[in-house]
C-alpha positions as CSV (number, residue, x, y, z in Angstrom):
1,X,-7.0,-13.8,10.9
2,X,-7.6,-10.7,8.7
3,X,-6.6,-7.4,10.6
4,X,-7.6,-4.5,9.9
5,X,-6.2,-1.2,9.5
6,X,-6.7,2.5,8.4
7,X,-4.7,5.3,6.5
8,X,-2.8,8.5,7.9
9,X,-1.9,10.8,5.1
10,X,0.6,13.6,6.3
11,X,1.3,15.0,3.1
12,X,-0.1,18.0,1.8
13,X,0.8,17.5,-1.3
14,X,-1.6,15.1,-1.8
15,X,-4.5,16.5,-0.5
16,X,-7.6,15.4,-2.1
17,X,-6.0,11.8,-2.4
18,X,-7.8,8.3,-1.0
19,X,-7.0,8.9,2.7
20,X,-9.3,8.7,5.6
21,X,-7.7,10.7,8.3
22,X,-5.0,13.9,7.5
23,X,-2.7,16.1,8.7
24,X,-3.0,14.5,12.3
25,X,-1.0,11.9,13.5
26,X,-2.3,11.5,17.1
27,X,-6.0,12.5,16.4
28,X,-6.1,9.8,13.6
29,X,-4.3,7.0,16.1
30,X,-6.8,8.1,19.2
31,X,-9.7,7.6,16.4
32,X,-8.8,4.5,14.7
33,X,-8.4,2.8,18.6
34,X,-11.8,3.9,19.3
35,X,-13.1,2.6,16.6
36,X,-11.5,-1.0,17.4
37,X,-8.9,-0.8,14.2
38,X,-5.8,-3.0,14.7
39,X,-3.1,-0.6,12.9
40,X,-2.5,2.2,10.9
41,X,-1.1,3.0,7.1
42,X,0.9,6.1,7.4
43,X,1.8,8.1,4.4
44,X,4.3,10.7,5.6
45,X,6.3,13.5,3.7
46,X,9.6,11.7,4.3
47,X,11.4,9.4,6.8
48,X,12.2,12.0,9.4
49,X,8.9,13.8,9.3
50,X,7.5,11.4,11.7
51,X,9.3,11.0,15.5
52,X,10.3,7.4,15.6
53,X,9.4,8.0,19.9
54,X,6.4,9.8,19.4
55,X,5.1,7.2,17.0
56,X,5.7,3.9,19.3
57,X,4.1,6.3,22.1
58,X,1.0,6.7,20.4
59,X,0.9,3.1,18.7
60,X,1.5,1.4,22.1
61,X,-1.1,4.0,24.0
62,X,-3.5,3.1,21.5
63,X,-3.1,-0.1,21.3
64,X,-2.5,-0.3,17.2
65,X,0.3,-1.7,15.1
66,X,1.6,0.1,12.5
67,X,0.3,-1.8,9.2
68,X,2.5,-0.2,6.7
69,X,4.2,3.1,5.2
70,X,3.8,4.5,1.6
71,X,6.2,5.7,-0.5
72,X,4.4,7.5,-2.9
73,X,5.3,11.3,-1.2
74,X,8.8,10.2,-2.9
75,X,6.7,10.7,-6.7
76,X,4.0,13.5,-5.1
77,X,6.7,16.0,-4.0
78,X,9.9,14.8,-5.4
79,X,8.8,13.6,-8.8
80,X,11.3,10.4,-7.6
81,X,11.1,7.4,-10.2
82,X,12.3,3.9,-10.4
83,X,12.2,3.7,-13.6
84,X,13.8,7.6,-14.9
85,X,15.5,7.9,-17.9
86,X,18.3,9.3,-15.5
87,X,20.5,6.8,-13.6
88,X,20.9,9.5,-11.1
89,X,17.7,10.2,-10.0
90,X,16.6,6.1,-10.4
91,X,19.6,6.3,-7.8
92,X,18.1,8.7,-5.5
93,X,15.1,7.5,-5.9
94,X,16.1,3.7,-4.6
95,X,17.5,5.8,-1.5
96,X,14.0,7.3,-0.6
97,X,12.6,3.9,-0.4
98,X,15.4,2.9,1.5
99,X,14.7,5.6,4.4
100,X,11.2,4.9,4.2
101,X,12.1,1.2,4.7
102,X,14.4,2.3,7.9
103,X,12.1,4.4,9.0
104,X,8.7,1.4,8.8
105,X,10.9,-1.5,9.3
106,X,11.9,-1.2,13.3
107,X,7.8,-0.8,13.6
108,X,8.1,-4.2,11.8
109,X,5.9,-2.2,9.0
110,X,6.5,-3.0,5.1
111,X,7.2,-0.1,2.5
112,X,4.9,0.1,-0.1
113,X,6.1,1.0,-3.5
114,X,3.2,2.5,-5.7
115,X,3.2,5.7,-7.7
116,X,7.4,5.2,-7.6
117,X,7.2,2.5,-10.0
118,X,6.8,5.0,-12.6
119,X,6.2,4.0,-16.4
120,X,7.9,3.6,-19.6
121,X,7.7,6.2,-22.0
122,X,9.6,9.8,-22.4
123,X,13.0,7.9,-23.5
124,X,12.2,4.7,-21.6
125,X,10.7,2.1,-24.2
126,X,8.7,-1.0,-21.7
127,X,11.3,-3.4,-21.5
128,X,14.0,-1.1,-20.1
129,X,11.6,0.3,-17.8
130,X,10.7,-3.4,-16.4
131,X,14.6,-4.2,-15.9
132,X,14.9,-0.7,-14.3
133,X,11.9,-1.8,-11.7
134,X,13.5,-5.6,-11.4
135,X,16.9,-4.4,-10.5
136,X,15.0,-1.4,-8.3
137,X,12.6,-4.0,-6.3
138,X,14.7,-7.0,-5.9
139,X,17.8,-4.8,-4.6
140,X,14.9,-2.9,-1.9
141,X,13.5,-6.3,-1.0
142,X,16.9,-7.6,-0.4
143,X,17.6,-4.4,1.6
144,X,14.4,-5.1,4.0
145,X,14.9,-8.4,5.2
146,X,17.5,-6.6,7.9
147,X,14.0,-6.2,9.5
148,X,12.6,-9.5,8.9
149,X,9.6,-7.7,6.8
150,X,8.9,-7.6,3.1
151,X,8.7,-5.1,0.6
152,X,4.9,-4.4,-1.0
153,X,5.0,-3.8,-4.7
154,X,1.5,-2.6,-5.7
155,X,0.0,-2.9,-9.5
156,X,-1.8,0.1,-10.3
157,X,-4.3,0.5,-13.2
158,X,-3.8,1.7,-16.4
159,X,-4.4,5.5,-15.7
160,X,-1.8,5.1,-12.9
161,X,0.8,3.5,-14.7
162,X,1.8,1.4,-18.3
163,X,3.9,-1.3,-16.4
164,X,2.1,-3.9,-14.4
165,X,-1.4,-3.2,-13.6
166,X,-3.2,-6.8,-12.6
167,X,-2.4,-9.6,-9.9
168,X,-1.4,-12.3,-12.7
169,X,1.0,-9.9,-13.7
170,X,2.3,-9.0,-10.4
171,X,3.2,-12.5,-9.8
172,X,5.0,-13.0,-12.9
173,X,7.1,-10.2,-12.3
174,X,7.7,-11.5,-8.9
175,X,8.7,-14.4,-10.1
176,X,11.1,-12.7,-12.2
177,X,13.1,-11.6,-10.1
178,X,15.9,-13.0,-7.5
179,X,14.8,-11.8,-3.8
180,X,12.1,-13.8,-2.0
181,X,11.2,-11.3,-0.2
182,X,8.6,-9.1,-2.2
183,X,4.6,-9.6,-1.9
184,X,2.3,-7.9,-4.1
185,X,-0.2,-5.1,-2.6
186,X,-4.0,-6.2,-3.8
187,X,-5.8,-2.8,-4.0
188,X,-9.4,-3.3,-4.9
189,X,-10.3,0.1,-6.3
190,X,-7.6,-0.9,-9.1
191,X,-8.1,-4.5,-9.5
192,X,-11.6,-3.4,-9.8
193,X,-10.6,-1.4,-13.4
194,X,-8.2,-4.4,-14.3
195,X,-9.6,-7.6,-13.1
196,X,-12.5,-9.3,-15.1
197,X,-13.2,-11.5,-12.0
198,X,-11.6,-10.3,-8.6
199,X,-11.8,-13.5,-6.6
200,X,-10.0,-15.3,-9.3
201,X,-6.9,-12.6,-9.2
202,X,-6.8,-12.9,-5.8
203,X,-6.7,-16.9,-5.7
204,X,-3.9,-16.7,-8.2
205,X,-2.4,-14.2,-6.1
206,X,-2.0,-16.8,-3.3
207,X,1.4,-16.9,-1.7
208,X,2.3,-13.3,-3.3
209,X,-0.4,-11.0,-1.4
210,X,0.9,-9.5,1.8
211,X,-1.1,-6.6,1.8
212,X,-4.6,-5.2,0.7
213,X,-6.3,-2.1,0.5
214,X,-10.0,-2.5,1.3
215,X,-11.9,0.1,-0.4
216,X,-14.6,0.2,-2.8
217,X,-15.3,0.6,-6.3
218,X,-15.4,4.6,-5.9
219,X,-12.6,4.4,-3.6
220,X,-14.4,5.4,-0.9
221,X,-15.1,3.2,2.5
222,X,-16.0,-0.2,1.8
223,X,-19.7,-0.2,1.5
224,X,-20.4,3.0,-0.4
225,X,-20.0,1.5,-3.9
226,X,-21.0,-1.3,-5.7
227,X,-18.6,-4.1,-4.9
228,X,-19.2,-7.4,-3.9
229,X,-17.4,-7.8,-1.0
230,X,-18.9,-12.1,-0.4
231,X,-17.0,-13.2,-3.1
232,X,-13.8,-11.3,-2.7
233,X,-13.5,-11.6,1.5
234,X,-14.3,-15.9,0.4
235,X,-11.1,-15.6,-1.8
236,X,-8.9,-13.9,1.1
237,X,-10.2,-16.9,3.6
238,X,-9.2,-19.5,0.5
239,X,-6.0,-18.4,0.4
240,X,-5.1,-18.2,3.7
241,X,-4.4,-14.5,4.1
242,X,-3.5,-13.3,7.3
243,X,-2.2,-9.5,6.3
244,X,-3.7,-6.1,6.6
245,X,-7.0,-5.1,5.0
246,X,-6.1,-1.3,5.3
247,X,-8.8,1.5,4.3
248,X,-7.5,3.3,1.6
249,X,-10.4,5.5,1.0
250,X,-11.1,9.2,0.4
251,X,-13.0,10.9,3.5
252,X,-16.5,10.8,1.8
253,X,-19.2,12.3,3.5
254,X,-16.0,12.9,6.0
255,X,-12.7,10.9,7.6
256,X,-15.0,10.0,10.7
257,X,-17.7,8.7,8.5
258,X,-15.4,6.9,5.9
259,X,-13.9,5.0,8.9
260,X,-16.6,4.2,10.7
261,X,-18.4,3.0,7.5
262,X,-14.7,0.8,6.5
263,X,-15.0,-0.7,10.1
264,X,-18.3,-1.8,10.3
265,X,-18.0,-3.5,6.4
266,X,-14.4,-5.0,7.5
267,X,-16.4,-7.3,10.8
268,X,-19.1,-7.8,7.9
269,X,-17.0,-9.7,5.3
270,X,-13.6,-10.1,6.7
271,X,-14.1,-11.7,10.5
């Protein structure tokens, strides 16, 4: 069974970005429970910005899980990069992940690598930059198994980044590399630029996908675009996904609206 899930962002860095609820951490949980959400996506400043005890409070009060926790504050504020020119800051960034893993994996909650991929370029010709990205992701996914929970690598467009940016490509880098324990992230606001047919990536997806950002083709809440949500949610069923499908979606007309709108279009297609 598909379960369904809603973004936190508590970075004000990136406001303006495709969250639904910001800034707070207990109004968001209290309003994705009432709105019959299974878990949240939390995209916090840094490891330690979020009280590991306050967080199970609110999770277990509300009766949610916690889906999964971004990364991509690591790029936003830090301007951290698996794939730098620098072996020193490729270093410190590996160890951001790393604390973001620690602090998603005792919630039993994958890290999502996005932005922190990087891209070639600026002294970093394509082929260095993917053996910088196969040695980062294979040594994090190793690294996350201590809590029996995978590491997300998500393929961004192009505008995003220059390294990997559909599903078939995903999986062959995947395959690539050593660790089993990697799945791809299947965001439809990007497959939507990349993909010529989105029920076909996600069918040769299957067995990679362990998470997906459910959002439309303006990135806002499922439902206030033009996708075609029968063919895509058929895809999900014919692979036998049983992840997240997590609202990652700016607050258009408003964060209230944009969830209630990603809940009702989630029991549409995805129950």
């Amino acid at each position: 069974m598909i379960k369904s899930a809603v973004t936190i962002s508590l970075v004000n860095e990136a406001r303006g970005g495709p969250f639904v609820f910001w800034d707070d951490l207990t109004g968001g949980c209290e309003k994705a429970s009432a709105l019959g959400f299974d878990a949240v996506e939390i995209f916090a400043p840094s490891a330690d910005a979020v009280d590991a005890k306050q967080l199970r409070s609110l999770l277990t009060d509300n009766n949610l899980g916690l889906a999964a926790v971004g990364t991509g504050a690591g790029w936003v504020i830090h301007r951290k990069s698996l794939t730098s020119a620098d072996a020193g800051e490729r270093s410190n960034a590996k160890d951001f992940v790393r604390s973001i893993i620690d602090f998603g994996g005792p919630f039993s909650a994958p890290a999502i690598i996005g932005s922190m991929q990087g891209r070639f370029g600026d002294g970093v010709d394509r082929e260095t930059a993917l053996g910088y990205l196969s040695e980062a992701v294979n040594e994090l996914g190793e690294y996350a198994k201590q809590y029996n929970t995978a590491l997300i690598y998500e393929p961004l467009n192009r505008y995003e980044t220059n390294l990997i940016n559909t599903i078939e490509a995903g999986v062959d880098f995947l395959k690539s590399i050593s660790t089993d324990n990697v799945k791809l992230l299947a965001d439809l606001f990007h497959m939507n630029i990349e993909e010529a047919n989105l029920a076909e990536a996600i069918r040769t997806g299957k067995g990679f996908i362990g998470h997906v950002h459910f959002v439309d083709s303006n990135r806002q809440a499922a439902g206030r675009g033009h996708m075609n949500y029968e063919p895509i949610a058929a895809s999900l069923k014919d692979i036998g996904y049983e992840g997240f499908a997590s609202a990652e979606a700016f607050p258009i007309p408003d964060p209230d609206e944009s969830a209630r709108q990603t809940i009702e279009s989630f029991r549409k297609y995805l129950t």
